[in-house]
N, C-alpha and C positions, 0 to 999 in steps of 0.2 A: 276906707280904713278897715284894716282886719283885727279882728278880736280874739283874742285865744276863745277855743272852744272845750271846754272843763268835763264834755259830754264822750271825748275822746278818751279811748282808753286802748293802753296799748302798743301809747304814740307818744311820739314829743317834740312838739313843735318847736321848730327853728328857722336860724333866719342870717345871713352874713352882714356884719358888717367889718368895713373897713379900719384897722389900727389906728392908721394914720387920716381920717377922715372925720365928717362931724360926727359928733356924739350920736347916740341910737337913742331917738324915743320913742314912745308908744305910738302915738299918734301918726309917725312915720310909716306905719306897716301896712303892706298893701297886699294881698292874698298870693300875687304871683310870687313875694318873696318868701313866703312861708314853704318852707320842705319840713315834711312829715319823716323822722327817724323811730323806727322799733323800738320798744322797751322794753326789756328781760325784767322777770321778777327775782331776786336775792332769796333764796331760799330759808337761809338763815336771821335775816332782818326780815322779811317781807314785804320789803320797801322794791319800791321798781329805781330800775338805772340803763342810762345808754352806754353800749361801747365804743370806746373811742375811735375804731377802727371802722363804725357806721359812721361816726361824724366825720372823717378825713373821707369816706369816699363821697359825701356828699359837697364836704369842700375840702379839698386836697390839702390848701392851702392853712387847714385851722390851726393856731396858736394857741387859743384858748375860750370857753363859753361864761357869758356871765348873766346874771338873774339880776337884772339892775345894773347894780355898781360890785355885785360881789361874785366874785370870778369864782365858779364851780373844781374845787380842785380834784384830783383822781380820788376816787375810796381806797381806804388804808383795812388794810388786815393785822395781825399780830406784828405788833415791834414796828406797827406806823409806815409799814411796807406798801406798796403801791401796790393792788392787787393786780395779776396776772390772768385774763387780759384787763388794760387798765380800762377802764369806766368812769361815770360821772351821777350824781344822782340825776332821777328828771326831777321835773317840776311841775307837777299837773296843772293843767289850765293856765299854764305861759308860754309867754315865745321866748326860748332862751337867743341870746346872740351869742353867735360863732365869730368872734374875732380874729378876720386874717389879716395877713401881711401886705399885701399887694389889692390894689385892684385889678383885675386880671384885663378890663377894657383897659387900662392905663400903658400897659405893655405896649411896647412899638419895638419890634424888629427893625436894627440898624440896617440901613443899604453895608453890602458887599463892597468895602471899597476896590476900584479896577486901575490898574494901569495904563496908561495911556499910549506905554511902548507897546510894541510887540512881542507878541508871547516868543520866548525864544524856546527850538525843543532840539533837545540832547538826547541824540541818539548813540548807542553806544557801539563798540565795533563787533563787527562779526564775528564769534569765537568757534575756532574749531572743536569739535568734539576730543575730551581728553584720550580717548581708546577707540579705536575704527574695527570692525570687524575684519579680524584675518583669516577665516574661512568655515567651511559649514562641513561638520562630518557626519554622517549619517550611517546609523546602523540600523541592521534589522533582526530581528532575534526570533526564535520558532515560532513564537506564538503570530507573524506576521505583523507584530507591532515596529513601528519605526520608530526612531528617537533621533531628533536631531537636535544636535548640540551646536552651539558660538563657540569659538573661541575668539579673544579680545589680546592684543599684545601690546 
């Protein structure tokens, strides 16, 4: 069993679980699931916060993080605005859960359904070219340069 470690700083432990799957308890956590995400410091509060753009590359699939049962919503700026890029606060010394959608083992790629006739293939007819070359004229001018021209009728 892993235990948030409150000695970390800098970081903020995380961990996925599944939406549709059992509940996330503590006692569930085993060190391999734990991913370590960077914390920014808020210059203006002074409070540290992850951005949500570390949390999706860690699990592509995130929906949303919660600290228990209370779902970490984006920090607001003036007039309750989602701040740009959007963030989360951390949580020193817990493992927040990343709740995704899918389990990603769960996935199974359907077979390619095949047909059992024969491939049939359409070949199209042989098309003449729209304009054939009707002949080459060739000049040469002082400078020993040659120019030779198509013409097409």
């Amino acid at each position: 069993m892993h235990q948030p470690d409150a000695s970390q700083t800098g970081v903020q432990e995380l961990r996925q679980v599944y939406i549709n799957g059992p509940a996330a308890t503590a006692t569930t956590v085993t060190a391999s699931e734990v991913v370590l995400v960077e914390t920014h410091m808020d210059d203006t509060t002074g409070k540290e916060f992850v951005l949500w753009g570390d949390i999706l590359m860690a699990f592509k699939h995130a929906l949303h993080v919660r600290h228990g049962s209370k779902v970490l919503a984006y920090l607001k700026g003036p007039g309750y605005k989602t701040l740009d890029p959007p963030r989360i606060s951390a949580v020193t010394g817990a493992i927040l859960d990343v709740y995704v959608e899918v389990d990603p083992m769960a996935i199974v790629e359907a077979p390619v359904a095949t047909s059992q006739s024969p491939v049939q293939t359409i070949t199209s007819p042989k098309r003449e070219p729209l304009y054939e070359p009707a002949k080459l004229i060739t000049n040469t001018n002082s400078s020993s340069m040659t120019t030779v021209t198509c013409l097409y009728y």
